[in-house]
C-alpha positions as CSV (number, residue, x, y, z in Angstrom):
1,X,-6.4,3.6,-6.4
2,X,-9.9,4.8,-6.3
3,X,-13.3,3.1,-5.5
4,X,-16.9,4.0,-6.9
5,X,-19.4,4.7,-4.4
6,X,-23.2,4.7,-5.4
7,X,-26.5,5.8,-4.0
8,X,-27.9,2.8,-3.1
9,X,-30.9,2.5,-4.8
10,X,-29.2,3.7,-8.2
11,X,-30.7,6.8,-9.6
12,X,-30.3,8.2,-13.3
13,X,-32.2,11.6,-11.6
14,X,-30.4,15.0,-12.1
15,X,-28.2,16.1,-8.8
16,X,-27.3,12.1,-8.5
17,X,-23.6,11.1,-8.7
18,X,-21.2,8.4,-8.6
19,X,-18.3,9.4,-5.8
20,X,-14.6,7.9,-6.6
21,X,-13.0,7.8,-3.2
22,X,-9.0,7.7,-2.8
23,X,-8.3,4.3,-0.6
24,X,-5.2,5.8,0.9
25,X,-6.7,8.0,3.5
26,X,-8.4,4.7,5.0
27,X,-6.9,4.3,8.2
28,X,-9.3,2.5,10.0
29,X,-12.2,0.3,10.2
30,X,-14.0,0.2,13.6
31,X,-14.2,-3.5,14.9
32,X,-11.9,-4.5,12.0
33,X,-8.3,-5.7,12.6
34,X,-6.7,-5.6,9.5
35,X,-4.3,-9.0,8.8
36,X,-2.6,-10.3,6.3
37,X,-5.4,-11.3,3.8
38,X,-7.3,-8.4,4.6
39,X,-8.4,-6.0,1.4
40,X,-10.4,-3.1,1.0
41,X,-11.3,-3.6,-2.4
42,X,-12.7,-6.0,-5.4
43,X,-10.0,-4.7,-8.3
44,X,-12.6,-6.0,-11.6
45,X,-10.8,-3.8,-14.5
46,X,-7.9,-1.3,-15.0
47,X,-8.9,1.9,-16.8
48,X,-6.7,4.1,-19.5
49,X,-4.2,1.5,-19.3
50,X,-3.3,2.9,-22.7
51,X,-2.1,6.0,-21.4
52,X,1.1,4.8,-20.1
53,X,2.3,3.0,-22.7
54,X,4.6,0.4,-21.2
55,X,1.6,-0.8,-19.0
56,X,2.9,1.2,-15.8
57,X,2.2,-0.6,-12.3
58,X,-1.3,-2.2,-13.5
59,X,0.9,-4.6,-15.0
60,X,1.8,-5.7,-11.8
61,X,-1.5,-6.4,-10.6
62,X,-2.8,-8.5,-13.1
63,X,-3.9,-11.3,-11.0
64,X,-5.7,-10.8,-7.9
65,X,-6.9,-14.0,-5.7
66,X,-6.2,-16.7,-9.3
67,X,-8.2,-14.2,-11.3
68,X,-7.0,-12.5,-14.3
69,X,-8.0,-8.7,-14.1
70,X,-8.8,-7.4,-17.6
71,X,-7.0,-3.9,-18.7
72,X,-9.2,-1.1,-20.4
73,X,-7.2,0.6,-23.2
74,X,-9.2,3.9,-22.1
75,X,-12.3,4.2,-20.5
76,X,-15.2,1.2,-19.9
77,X,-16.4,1.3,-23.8
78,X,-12.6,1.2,-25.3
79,X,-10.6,-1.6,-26.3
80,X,-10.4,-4.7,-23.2
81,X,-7.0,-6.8,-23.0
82,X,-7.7,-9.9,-20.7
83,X,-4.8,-10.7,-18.8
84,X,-2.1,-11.9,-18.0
85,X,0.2,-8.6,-18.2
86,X,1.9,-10.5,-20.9
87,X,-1.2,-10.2,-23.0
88,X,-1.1,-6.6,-22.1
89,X,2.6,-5.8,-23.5
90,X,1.9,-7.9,-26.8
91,X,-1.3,-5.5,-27.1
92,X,0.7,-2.6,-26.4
93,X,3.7,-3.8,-28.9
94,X,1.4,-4.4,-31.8
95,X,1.3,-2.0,-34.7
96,X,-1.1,0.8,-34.5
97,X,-1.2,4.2,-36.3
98,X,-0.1,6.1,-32.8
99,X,1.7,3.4,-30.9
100,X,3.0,1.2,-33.2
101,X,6.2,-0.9,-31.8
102,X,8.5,0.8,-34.3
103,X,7.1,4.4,-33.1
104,X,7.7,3.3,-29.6
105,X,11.2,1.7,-30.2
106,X,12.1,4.8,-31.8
107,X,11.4,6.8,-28.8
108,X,13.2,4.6,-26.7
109,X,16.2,5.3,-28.5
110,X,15.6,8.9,-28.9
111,X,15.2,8.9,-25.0
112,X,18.7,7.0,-24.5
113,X,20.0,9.9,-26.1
114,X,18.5,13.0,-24.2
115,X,20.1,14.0,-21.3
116,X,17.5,15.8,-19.6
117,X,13.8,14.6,-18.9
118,X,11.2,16.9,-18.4
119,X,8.6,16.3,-15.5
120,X,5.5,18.4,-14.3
121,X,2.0,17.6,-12.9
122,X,-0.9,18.0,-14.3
123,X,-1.7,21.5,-14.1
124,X,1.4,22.8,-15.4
125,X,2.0,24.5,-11.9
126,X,5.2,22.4,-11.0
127,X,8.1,22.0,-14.2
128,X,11.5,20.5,-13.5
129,X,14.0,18.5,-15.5
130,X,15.7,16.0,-14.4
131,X,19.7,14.9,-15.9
132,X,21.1,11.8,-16.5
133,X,23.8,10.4,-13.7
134,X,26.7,12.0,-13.9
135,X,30.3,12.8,-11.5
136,X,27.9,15.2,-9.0
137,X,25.7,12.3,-8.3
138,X,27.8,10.0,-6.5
139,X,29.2,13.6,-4.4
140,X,25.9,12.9,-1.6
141,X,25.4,10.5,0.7
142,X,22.8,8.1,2.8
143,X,21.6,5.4,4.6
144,X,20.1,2.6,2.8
145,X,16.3,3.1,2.4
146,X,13.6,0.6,4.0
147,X,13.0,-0.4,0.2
148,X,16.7,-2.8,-0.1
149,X,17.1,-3.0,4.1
150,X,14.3,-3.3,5.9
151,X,14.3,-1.8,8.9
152,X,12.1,-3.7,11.0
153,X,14.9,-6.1,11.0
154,X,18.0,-4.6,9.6
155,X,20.2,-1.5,10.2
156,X,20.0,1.5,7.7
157,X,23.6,2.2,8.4
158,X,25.3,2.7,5.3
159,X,29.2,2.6,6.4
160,X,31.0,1.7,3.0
161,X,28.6,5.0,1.7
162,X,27.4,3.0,-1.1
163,X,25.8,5.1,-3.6
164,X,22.7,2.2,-4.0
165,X,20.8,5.4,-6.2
166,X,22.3,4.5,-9.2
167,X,22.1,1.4,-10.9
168,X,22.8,-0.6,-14.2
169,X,26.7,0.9,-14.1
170,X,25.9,4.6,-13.1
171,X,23.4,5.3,-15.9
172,X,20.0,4.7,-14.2
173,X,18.5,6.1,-11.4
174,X,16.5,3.4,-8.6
175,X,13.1,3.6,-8.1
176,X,10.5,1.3,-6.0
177,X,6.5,1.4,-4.8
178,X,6.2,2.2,-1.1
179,X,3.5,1.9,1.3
180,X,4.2,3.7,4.2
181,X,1.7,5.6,6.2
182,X,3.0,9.1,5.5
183,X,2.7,8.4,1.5
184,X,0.1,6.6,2.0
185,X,-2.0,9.3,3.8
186,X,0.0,12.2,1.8
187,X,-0.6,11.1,-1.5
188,X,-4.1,9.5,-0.8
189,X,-3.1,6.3,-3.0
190,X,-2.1,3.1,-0.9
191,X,0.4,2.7,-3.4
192,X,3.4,5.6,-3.9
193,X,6.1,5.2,-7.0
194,X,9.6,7.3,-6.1
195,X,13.0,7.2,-7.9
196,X,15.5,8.4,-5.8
197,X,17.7,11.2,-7.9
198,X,20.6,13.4,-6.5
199,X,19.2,17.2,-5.8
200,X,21.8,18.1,-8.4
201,X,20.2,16.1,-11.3
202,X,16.9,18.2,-10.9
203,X,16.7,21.4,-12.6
204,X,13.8,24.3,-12.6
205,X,12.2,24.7,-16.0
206,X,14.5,27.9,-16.0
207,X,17.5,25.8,-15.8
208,X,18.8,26.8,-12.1
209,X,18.9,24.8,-9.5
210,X,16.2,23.2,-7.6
211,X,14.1,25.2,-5.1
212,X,11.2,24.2,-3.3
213,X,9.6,27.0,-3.4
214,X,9.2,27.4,-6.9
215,X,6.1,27.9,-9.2
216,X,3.2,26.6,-7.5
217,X,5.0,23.6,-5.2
218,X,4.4,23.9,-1.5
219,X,5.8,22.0,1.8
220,X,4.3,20.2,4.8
221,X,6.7,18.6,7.2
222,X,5.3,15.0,7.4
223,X,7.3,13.6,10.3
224,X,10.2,15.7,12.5
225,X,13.0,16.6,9.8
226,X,10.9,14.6,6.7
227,X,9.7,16.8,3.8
228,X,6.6,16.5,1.1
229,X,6.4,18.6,-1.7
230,X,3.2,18.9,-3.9
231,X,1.6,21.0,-6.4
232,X,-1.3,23.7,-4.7
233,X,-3.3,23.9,-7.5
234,X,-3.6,20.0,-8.8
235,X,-2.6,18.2,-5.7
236,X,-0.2,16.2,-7.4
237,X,2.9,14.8,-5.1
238,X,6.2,16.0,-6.3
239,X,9.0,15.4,-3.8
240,X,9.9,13.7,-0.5
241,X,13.0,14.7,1.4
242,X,15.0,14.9,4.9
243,X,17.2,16.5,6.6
244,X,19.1,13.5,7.1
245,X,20.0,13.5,3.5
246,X,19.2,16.9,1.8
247,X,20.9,15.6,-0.9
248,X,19.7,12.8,-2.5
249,X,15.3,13.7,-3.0
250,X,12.6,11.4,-3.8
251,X,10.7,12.3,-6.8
252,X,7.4,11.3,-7.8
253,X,7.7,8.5,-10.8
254,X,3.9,9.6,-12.1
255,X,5.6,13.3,-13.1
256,X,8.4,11.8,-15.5
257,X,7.4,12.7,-19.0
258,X,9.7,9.8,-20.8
259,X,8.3,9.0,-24.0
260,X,8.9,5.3,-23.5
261,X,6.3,5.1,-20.6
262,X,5.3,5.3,-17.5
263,X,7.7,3.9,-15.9
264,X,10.4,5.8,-17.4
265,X,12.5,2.4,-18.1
266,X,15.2,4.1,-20.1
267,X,16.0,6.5,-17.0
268,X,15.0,3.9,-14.3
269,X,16.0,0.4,-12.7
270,X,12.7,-0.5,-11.2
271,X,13.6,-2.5,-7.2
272,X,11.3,-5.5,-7.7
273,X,12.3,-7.8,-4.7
274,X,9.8,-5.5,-1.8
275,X,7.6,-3.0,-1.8
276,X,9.0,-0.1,0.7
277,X,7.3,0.0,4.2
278,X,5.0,-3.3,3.5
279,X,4.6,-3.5,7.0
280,X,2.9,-0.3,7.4
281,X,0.4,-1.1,4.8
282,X,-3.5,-0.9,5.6
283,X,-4.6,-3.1,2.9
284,X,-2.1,-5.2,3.0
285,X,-3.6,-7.7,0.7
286,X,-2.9,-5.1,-2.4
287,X,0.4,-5.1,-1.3
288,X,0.9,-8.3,-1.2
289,X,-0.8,-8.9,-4.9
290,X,1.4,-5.8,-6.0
291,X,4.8,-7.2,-4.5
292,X,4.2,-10.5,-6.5
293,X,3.2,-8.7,-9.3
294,X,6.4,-6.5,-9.2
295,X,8.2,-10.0,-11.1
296,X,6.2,-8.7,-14.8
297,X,8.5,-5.7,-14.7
298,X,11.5,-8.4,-14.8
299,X,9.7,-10.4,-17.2
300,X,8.9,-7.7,-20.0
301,X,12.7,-6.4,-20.0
């Protein structure tokens, strides 16, 4: 989530620019308690829309305050799809000479079948893979995350060691939006996507198993025992993990390379009932908007 910040008179004068500020490292506004209905921004149009395919999490936030938010295929002079998100899908599904609905339904399938799914960021600095649910996935164990028990007002104790990772009978891998603090403030972007995969479903480009040190990833420990990964030379986020459950790592949705989409639908069971950590959130107003807006997921499938 960014927001443009101009010099105020505009200037077209060489040495002027137009700053995109991350809204994530917000953190707060002197003489301003934030509530329920307060918002940091004015959302008026989502950019490149095209580039994920399936819609991604704009899709989810296609209605802010009763108003329909229109979605930009690209950039501000490319193709506009006024909302709803339905509107968006039937764009996206029409036929086309790159993206027509029988290309796309053919890499669905082709997807199904693969049984490894490559994932990197941006620069190329961080490559892993990740494997479909198999026997070793169901070997780790943990507590139920905020996302499916709250824990401002339930236990994460997980005693029958319920393995709530994998979903639609073992073959899909969860994965929710969270809005903690730490992400929040890690990632820059009130708004973090992580599907939660077994440390032994995640493989190095080279085909060994994962290490944290490899190519050019990097650590920070966020909180006592609570790990981020990211990428030193793009600054993408890559991986969240404890020492409570070594095992079982977050990984960063935005890296999955499924030709499907964004949301990597053929590998992942999207949680659309919360959004992780809502109570932590700053602007809690886009949270609110996106935790409604988590329902178009359900619709589409």
């Amino acid at each position: 989530m960014f927001v443009e910040v101009h010099r105020d008179p505009p200037c077209d004068a060489p040495g002027d620019y137009v700053w995109a500020v991350v809204l994530g490292v917000i953190d707060r506004i002197d003489g301003q308690e934030p509530g329920i209905d307060f918002g940091l921004e004015r959302i008026v149009q989502h950019e490149f829309v095209g580039d994920t395919k399936d819609g991604g999490l704009a899709c989810c936030l296609d209605q802010i305050d009763g108003h329909l938010v229109p979605f930009l295929l690209q950039g501000p002079d490319g193709v506009k799809v006024d909302g709803p998100a339905a509107e968006l899908f039937k764009k996206l599904q029409q036929d086309g000479p790159d993206d027509s609905k029988t290309h796309r339904e053919r890499a669905m399938k082709e997807t199904e079948t693969l049984d490894e799914l490559s994932a990197g960021c941006h620069c190329g600095g961080v490559n892993f893979s990740v494997t479909r649910p198999n026997m070793a996935s169901k070997e780790c164990s943990s507590p139920w995350p905020d996302l499916i028990a709250p824990y401002h007002s339930s236990s994460s104790e997980n005693r029958e060691d319920i393995k709530w990772w994998l979903r639609e009978n073992d073959t899909k891998y969860l994965a929710g939006t969270c809005a903690c603090r730490s992400c929040r403030l890690g990632s820059g972007s009130p708004i973090q996507a992580w599907t939660f995969i077994p440390k032994a479903n995640i493989l190095q480009s080279d085909g060994k198993p994962l290490n944290y040190d490899m190519g050019s990833l990097r650590r920070i420990e966020s909180s006592t025992g609570s790990y981020r990964e990211f990428c030193s030379t793009c600054g993408a986020t890559v991986f969240w993990h404890c020492l409570e459950r070594p095992d079982l790592v977050d990984v960063s949705v935005g890296l999955l390379r499924a030709p499907e989409g964004a949301r990597a639908s053929s590998w992942l069971d999207w949680w659309t009932e919360r959004v992780s950590f809502k109570e932590e959130a700053f602007d809690k107003k886009l949270i609110n908007h996106l935790e409604e807006g988590l329902q178009n997921i359900r619709r589409k499938g």
